[in-house]
TORBASE-17495 format. One record per residue: residue in one letter; z, x, y of N, C-alpha, C, O in turn. Coordinates in pm, whole numbers, plus 50000, padded with zeros to 5 digits. Layout:
// residues N
AZXYZXYZXYZXY;...
// end
This chain:
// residues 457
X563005129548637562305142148652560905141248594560015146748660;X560535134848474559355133548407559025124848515558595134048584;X558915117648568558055102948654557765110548777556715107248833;X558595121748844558275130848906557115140248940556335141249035;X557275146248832556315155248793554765150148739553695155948757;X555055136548661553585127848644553155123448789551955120548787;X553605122148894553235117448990552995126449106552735122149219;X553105141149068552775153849126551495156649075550545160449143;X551505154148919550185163248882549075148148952547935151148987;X549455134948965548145130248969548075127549110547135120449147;X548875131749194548445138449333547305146949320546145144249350;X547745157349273547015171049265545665167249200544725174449236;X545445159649133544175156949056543505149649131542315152549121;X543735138849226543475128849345542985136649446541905133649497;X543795148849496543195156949603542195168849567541425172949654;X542195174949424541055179349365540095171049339539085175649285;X540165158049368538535149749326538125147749476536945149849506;X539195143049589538725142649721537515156749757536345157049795;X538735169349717537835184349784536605182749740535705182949825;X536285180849606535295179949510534015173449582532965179349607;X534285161849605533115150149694532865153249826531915147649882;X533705163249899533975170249999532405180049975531315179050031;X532815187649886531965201449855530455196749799529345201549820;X530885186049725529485182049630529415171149674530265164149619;X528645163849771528595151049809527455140949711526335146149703;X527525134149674526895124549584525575122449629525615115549730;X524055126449586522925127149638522525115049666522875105149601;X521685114849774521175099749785520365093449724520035100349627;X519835084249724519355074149639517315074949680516245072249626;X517885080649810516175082349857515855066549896514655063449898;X516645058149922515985040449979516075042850092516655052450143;X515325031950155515405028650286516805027550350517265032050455;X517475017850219519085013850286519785028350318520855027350379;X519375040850290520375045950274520235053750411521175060450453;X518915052650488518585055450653519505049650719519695037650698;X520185055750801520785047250922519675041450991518575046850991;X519955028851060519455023051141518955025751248519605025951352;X517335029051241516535033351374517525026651527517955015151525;X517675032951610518065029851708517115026251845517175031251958;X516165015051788514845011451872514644993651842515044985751756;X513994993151936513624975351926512814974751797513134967051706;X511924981651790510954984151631510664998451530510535010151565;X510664996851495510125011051405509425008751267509374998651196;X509005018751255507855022751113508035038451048508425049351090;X507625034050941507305053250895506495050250781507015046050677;X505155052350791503975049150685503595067350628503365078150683;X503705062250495502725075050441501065069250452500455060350392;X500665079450562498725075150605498045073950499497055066650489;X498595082150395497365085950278496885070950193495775066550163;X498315065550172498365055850071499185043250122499445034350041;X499515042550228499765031150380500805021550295500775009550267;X501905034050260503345028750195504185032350305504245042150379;X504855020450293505755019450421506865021050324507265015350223;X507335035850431509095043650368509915033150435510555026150357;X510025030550557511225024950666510295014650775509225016450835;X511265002750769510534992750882511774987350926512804985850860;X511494983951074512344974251122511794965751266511344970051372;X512044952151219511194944851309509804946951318509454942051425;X508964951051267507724957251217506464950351294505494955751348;X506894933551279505874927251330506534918051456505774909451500;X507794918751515507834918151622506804923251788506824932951864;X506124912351780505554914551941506074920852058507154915652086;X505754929752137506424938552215505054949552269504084952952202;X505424953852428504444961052513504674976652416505514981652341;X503624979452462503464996452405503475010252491503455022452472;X503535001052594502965008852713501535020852695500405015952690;X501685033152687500675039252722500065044752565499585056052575;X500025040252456500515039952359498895030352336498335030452227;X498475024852424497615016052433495985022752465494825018452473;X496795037052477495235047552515494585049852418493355050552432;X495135051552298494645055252181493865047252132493315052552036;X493435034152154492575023152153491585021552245490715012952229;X491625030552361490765037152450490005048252391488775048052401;X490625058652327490145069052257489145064752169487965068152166;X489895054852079489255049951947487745050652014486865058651982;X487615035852159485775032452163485115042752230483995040852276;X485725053752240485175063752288484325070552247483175074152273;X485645072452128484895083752025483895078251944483015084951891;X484015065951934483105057951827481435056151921480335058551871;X481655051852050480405055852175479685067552104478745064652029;X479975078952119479645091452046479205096551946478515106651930;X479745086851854479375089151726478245078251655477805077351540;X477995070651779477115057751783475905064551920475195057551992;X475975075451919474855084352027474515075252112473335071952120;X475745067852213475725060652295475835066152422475455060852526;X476595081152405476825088552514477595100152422478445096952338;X477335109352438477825126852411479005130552461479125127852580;X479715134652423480955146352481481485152352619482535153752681;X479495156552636479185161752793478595147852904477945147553008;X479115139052829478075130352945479465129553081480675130153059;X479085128653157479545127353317479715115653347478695108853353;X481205108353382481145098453431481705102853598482205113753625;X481495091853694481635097453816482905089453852482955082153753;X483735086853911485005076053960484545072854034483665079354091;X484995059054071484185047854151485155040854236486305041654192;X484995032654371485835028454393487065018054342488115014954398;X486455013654201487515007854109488345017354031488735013853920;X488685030654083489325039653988490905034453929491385033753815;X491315031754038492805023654055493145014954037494305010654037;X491835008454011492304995953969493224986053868492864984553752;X494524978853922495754973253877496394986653825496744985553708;X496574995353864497395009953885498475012253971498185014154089;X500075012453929500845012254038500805031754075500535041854011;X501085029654163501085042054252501985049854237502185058454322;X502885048854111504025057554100503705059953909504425066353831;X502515053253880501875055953740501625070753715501175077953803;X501905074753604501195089653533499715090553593498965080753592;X499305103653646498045107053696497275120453685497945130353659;X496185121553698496165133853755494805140953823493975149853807;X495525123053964495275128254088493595128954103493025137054176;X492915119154022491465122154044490835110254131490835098054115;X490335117854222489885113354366487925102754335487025105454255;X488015093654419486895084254408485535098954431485295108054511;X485015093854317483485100954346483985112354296483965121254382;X484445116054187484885129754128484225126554014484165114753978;X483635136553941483065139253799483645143853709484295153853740;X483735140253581484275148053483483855138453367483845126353347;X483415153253282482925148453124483845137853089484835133753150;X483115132752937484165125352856484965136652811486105135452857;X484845146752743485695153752719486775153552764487815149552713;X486495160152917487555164853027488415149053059489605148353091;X487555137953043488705125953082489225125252954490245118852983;X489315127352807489905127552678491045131852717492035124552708;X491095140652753492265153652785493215148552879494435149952884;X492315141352963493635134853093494095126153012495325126753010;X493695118652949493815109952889494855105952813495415095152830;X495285117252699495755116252585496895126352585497845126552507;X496615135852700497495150052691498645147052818499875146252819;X497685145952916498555139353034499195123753045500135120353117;X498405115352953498505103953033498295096553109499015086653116;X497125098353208496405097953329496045086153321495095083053250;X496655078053384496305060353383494575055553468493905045353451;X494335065953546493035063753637492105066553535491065060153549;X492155077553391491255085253342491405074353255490865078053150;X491945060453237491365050153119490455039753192489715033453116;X490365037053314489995032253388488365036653381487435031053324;X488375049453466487355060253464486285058353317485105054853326;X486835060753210486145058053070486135043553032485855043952912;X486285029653071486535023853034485025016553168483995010753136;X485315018653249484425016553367482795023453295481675018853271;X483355034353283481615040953268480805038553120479585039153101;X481785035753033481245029352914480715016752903479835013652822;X481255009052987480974993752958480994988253101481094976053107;X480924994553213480134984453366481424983253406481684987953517;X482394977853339483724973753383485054976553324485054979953206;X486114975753381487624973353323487374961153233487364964053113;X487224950753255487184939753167486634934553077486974925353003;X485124945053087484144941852956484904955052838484994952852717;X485254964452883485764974452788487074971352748487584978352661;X488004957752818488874954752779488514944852695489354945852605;X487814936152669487274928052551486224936252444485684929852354;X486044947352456485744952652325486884962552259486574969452162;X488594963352333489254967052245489674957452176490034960452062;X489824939752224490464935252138489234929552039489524920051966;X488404932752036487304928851911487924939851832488314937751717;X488014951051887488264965451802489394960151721489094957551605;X490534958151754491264954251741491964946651626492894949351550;X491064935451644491044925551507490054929151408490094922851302;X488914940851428488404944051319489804951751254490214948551143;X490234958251306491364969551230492264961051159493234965251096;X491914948451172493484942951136494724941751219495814938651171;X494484944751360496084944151420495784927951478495174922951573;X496514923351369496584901551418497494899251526497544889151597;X498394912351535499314907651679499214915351785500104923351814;X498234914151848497194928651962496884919252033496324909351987;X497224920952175496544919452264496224925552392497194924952467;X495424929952434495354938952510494674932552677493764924252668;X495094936252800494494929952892494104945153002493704944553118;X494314954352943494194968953043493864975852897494104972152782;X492964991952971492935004252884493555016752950493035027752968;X495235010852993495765024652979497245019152934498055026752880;X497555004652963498585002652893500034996852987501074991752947;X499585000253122500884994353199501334978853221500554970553174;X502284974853273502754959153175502044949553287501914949253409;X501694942753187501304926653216501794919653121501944923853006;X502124907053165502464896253044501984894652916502664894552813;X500274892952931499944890852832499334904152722498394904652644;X500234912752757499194925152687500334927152573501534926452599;X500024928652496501364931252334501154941652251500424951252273;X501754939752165501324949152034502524944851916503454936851922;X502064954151809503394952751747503904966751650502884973451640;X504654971551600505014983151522503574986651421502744995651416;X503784976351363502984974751205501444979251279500804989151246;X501034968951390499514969451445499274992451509498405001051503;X500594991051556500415004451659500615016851533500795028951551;X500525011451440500075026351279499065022951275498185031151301;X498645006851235496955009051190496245017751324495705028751314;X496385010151441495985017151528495665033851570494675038751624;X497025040851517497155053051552496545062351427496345074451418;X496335050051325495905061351187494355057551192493575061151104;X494025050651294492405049851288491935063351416491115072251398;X492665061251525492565071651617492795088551566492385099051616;X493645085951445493785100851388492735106851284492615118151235;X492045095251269490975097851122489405100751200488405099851129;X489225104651367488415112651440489355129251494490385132451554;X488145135951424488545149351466488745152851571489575161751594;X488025146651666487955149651818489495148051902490015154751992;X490035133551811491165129551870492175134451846492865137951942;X492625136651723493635140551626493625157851733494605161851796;X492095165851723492475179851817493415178251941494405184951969;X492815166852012493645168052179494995162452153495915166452224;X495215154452067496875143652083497965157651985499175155951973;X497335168651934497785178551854497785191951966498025202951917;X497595191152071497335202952197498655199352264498985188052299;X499375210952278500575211052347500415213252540501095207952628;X499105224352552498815219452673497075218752698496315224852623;X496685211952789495465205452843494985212352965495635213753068;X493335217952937493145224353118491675214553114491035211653013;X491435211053235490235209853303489835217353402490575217953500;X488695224053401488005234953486487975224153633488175212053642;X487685232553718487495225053908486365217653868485605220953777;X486275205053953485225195053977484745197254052484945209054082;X483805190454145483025186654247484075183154385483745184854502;X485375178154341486285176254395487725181454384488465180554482;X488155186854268489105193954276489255203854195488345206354116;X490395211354197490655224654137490715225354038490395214553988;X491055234453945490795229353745492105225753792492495226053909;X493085220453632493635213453624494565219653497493805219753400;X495525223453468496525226553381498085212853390498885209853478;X497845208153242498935205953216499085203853087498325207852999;X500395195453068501025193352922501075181452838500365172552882;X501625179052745501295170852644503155165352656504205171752648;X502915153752673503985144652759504905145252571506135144952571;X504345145852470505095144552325505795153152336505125163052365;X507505156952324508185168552323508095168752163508435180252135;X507855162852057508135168151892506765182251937507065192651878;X505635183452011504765188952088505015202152177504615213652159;X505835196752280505725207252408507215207652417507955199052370;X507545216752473508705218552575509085218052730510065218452804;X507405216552736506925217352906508505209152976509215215553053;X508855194652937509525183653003510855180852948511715175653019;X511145185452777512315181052707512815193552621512155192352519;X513355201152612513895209652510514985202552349515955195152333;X514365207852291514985203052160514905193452033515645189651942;X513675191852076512935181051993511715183051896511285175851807;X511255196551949510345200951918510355199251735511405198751672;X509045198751673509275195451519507805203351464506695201651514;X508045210251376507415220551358505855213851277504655215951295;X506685204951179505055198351156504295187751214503315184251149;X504575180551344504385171751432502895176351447502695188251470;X501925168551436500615169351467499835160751584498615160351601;X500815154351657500625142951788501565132451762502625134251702;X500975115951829499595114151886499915109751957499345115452050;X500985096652031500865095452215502245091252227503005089252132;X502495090052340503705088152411503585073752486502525067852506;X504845069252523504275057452681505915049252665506765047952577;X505745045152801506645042052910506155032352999505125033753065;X507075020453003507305012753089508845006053129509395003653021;X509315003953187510904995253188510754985753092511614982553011;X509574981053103509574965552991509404968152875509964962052784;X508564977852859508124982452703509654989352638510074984352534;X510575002552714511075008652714510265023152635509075022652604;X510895031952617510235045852560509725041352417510305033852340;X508495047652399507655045352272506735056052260505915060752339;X507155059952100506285067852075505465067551919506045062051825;X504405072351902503245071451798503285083851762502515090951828;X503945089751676503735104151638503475106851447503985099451364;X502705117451416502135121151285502445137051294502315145351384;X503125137451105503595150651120502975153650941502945144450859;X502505168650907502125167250777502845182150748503165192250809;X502895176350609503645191750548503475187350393503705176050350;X502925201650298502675199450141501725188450091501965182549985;X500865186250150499445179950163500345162050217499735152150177;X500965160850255501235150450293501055146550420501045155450505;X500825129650472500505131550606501365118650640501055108250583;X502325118750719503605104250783502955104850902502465113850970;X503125084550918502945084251113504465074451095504935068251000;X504915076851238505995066551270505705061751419505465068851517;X505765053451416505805041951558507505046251593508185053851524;X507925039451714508865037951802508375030151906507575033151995;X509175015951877508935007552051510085005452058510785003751958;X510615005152205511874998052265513325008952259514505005852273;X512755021052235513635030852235514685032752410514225029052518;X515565036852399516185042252521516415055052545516145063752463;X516885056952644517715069652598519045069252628519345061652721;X520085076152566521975077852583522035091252630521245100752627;X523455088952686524085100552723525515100952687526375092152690;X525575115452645526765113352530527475118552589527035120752702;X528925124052564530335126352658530095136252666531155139752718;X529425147152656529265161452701528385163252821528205174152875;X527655148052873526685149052994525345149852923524365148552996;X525175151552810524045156852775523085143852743523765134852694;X521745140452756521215127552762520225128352639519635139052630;X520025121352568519285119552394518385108752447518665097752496;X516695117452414515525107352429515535101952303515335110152213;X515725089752269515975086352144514005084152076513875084351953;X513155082952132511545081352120511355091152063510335091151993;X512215103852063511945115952016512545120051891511965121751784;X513915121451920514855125351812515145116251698515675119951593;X514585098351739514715088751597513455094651550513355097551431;X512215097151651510975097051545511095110551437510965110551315;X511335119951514512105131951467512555130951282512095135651178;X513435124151311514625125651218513855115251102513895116550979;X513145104551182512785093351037511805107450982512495113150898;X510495114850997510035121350959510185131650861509445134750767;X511185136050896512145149650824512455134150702512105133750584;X513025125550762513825123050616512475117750519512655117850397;X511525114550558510305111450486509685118650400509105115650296;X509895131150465509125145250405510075150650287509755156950187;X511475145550334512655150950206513135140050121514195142950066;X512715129550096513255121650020512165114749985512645104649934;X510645113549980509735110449903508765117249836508705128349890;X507795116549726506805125949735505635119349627505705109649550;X504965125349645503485116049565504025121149430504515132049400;X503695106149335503815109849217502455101149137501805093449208;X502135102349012501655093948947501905084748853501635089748744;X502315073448844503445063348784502935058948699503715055048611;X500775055748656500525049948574499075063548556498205067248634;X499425067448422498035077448373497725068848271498405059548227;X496305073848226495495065548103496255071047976495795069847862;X497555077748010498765081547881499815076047885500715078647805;X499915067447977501395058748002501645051347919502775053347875;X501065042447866501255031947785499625027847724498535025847777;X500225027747563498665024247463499475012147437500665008947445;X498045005447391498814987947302497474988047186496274990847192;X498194984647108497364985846981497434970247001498474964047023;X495524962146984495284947047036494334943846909493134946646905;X495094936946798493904929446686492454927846705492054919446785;X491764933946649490034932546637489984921846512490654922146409;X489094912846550488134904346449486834908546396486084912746484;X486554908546327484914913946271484994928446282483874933546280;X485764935046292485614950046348485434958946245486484960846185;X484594964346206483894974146117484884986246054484914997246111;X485444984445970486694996045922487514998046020487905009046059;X487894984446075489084990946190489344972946182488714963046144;X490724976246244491414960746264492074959646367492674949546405;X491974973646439492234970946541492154981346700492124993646695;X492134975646797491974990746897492904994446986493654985347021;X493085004947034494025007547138493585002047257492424998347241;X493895000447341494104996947476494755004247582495955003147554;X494595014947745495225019347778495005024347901493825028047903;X495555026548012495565021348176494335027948166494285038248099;X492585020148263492055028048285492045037348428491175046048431;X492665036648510493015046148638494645056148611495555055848528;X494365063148716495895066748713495985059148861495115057948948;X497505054148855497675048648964498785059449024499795063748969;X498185062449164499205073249218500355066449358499785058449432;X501265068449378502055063049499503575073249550504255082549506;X503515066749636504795072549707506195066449664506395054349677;X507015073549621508575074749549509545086449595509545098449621;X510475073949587511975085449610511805097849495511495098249376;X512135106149583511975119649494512725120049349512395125949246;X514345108249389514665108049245514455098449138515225094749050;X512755094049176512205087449091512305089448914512105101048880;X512465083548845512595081648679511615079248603512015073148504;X510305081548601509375078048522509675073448370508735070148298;X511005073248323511525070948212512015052648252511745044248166;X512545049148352512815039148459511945029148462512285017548485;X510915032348443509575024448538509285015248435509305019348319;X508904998848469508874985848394507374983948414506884980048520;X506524987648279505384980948221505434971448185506054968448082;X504614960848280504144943748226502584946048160501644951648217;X502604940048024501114938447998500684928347988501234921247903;X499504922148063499024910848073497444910747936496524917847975;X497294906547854496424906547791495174893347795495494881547776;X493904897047821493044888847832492424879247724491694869547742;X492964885447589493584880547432494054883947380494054896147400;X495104879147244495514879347177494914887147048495484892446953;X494164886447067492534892346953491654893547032491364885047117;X491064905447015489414905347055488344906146928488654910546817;X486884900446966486174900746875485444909346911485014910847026;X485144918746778484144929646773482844924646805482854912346803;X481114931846848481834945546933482334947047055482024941047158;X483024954547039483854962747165483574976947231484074987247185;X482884976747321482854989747400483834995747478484504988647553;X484025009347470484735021647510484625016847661483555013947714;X485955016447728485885009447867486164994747912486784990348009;X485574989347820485504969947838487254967347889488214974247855;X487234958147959487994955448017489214946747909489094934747885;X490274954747857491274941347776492294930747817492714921047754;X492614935847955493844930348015494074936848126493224941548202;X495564937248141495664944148293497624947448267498414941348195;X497934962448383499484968348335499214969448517498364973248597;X500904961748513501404965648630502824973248606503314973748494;X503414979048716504074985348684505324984548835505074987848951;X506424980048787507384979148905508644994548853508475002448760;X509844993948957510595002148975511565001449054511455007849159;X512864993249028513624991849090513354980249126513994978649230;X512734970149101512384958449139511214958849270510984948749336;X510744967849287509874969249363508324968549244508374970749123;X507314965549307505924962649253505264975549295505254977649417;X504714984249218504084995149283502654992549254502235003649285;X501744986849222500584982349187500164981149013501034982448927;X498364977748973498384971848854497174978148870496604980048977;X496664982248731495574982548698494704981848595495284990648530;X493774978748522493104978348414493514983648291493764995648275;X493604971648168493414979348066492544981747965492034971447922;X492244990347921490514994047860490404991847715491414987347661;X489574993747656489124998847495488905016047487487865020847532;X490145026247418489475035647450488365040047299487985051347269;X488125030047242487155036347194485825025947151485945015847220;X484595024647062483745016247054484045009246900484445016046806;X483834996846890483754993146773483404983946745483624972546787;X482564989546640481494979846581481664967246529482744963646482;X480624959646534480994944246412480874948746317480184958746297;X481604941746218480874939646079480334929346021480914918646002;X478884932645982478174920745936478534911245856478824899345873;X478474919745749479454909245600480184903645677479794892045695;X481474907345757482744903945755482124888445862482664877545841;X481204889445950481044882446037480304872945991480364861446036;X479324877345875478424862845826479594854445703479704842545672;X480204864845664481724854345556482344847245583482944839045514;X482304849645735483124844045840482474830145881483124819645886;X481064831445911480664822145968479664812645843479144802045877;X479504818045696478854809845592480624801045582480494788845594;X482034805345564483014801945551482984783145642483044771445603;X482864790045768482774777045849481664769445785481904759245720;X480094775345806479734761345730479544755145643478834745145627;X480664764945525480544758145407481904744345409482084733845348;X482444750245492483624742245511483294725145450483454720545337;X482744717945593482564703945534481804699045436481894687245402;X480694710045360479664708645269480744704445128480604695445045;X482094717345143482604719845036483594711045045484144708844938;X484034704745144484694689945159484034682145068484194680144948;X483114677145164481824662845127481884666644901481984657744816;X481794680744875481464679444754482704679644669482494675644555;X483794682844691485024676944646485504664844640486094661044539;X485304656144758485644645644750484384634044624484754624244559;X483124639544627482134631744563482744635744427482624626944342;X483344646244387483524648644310484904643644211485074640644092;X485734644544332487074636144259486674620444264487244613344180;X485984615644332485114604844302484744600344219485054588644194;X483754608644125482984605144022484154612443928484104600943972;X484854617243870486004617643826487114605043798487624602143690;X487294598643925487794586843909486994580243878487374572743788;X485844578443910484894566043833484974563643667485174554443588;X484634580543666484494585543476486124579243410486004573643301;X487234579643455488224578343436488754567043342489214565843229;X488304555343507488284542343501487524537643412488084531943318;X485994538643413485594535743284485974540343174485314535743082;X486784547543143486924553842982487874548142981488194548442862;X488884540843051490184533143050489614521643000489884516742890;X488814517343081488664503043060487854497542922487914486442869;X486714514942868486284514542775487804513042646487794503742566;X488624520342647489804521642581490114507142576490104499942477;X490334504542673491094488942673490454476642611491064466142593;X489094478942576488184471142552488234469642376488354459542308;X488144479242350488644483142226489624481142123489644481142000;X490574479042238491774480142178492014465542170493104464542114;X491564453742198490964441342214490704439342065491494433541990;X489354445242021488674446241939489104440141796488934429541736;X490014457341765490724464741696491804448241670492134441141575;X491924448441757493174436241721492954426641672493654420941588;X491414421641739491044406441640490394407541507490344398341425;X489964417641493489184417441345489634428141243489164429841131;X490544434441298491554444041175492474438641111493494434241165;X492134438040931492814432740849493804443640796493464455340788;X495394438140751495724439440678495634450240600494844448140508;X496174462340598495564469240455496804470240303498034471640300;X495834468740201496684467840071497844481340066497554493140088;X498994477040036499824489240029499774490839863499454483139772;X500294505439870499864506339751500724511539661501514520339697;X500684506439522501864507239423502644519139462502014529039500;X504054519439459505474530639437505434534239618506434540339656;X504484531139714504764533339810506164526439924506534514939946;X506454535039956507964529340013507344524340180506384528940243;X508014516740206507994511840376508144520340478508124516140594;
// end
């Protein structure tokens, strides 16, 4: 009956700890590991501000981008402009190369040879629609050709740093040799977002162009559903701020999107996405709902902190010569700020101090450089920075000429010790030998003396 009843109550205690973990589930850790696995050929999720990568996978795997590739169109656009190479309002006309290497079942919109429209108005086809003729169109009227404006994206290109870019078109549809990679398509998209001009249109849910010379104005939408609803319901994401979309079979669905909330600003890439359809019929753009979801979890499980202030850590570092002091503090001169799991520990965090000596010699100025504090967390390296003098201090004279009459009295006061136990031993020896000489003497010519009456032996 007792073995019974012990084995009732620790049932009951077993299924009160189950409910328990049930109700209160154990918070996460805020790591990467603890993301499920993007469901894409590549992915990213960079905080822009401070270009800390929350989540990567396959990062620098090579792979098409498809249209994803406009935004590198945008980039020499806007930079044209801002290099008063051509204005906003300047007019390019379409030419009979509008189409050119354009399949006929490509994103468009439908602009006919010998039609006009600002840069503006081709921005908009551009970036909102997608309009594969309108990279052509800007790419033609900027630079004479498709091919000269295609060799100044990949100069662009490798200035930015993207080492695995190659580009052979400016709108992005597949050829062999045209690539990209996760890691390259953030720098990319966070240089295209750091112009106002761009960041406005890839952030516009829908796009109009007034009638041309040739056709009617023009209304449409912004192909990003975290954006529009125009094409996808349910994806929509409230702090999503752009920036492009694109599609090819080869590339598969990819998307470049930036979302900010509480002064923070995330981009995430997506290449090689699909989409599923799950047993209810219902079909999941995964370009959407992974970029979606990495975002949200970015925004809830990291947040700017400051890991190293000029109060983090003092080191008190021996002064030589130092004027009523023996010694000075030392202590970070920056604050170093970064991105951390929210259930970061600042109590946690591993100060290395590297010291540039062991001693410093006075003087010392307020600032001077003593060494250097890095600072890891979890075995991760979060950066290093300077450590200072925070205050000034003087030599001291005495202490420094005692110091340095010390040294050169050094071998003087050698040289005169040794002359000295020298002539010491000299004096020695002769007074020995004088002794000994003596005692010679004493022996050959000392007589006898009379002893004298009643004296005993």
């Amino acid at each position: 009956m007792h073995t019974t009843i012990k084995r009732s109550i620790s049932y009951m205690l077993t299924s009160l700890l189950l409910l328990m973990l049930l109700i209160f589930p154990a918070s996460a850790t805020s790591s990467t590991e603890d993301f499920p696995e993007v469901m894409a050929a590549s992915a990213i999720l960079v905080d822009a501000e401070l270009d800390t990568i929350l989540y990567k996978k396959n990062i620098y795997d090579r792979r098409p981008c498809a249209s994803i590739t406009k935004l590198m169109t945008a980039i020499l656009v806007v930079e044209s402009i801002e290099h008063d190479e051509i204005s906003k309002d300047t007019v390019f006309t379409a030419s009979a190369n509008l189409w050119y290497d354009i399949e006929g079942n490509a994103s468009n919109q439908n602009i006919k040879i010998g039609e006009e429209l600002t840069v503006t108005e081709l921005l908009h086809c551009l970036l909102i629609a997608s309009a594969n003729e309108s990279a052509n169109m800007l790419a033609e009227g900027l630079c004479g050709s498709v091919d000269a404006f295609v060799e100044s994206m990949n100069i662009r290109a490798a200035e930015l740093g993207m080492n695995d870019t190659h580009f052979t078109n400016p709108h992005g549809l597949h050829t062999e040799n045209q690539y990209t990679t996760a890691y390259d398509v953030y720098l990319m998209t966070k240089k295209a977002l750091s112009y106002p001009m761009i960041q406005e249109i890839v952030s516009t849910s829908v796009g109009e162009v007034p009638a041309t010379n040739l056709s009617d104005g023009r209304l449409f939408y912004n192909t990003n559903a975290l954006l529009s609803t125009w094409k996808y319901l349910g994806y929509k994401y409230s702090a999503a701020t752009g920036a492009k979309t694109g599609y090819t079979p080869e590339a598969g669905y990819c998307l470049a999107s930036s979302a900010e909330q509480n002064e923070r600003k995330l981009i995430a890439v997506i290449l090689g996405a699909e989409n599923i359809e799950h047993p209810d019929g219902k079909k999941e753009r995964l370009q959407f709902s992974e970029s979606k979801r990495l975002l949200q979890w970015g925004f809830s499980n990291f947040e700017k902190k400051a890991i190293i202030t000029p109060s983090s850590l003092m080191r008190e570092i021996p002064v030589l010569y130092g004027k009523d002091i023996s010694y000075v503090i030392a202590a970070p001169g920056d604050t170093l700020i970064d991105i951390v799991p929210k259930n970061f520990e600042i109590s946690d965090v591993e100060y290395t101090v590297t010291l540039l000596e062991k001693e410093v010699t006075a003087p010392i100025s307020q600032g001077q450089k003593l060494g250097t504090i890095s600072v890891s967390y979890n075995d991760k390296e979060y950066g290093s920075t300077d450590l200072i003098a925070t205050l000034d201090v003087e030599r001291s004279i005495t202490a420094y000429l005692f110091s340095g009459t010390k040294s050169l009295l050094k071998p003087i006061l050698l040289t005169a010790l040794l002359i000295a136990l020298s002539f010491v031993a000299v004096i020695l020896s002769m007074r020995l030998w004088h002794h000994r000489l003596n005692s010679k003497k004493n022996k050959k010519g000392k007589r006898p003396r009379k002893r004298k009456k009643g004296t005993k032996e």
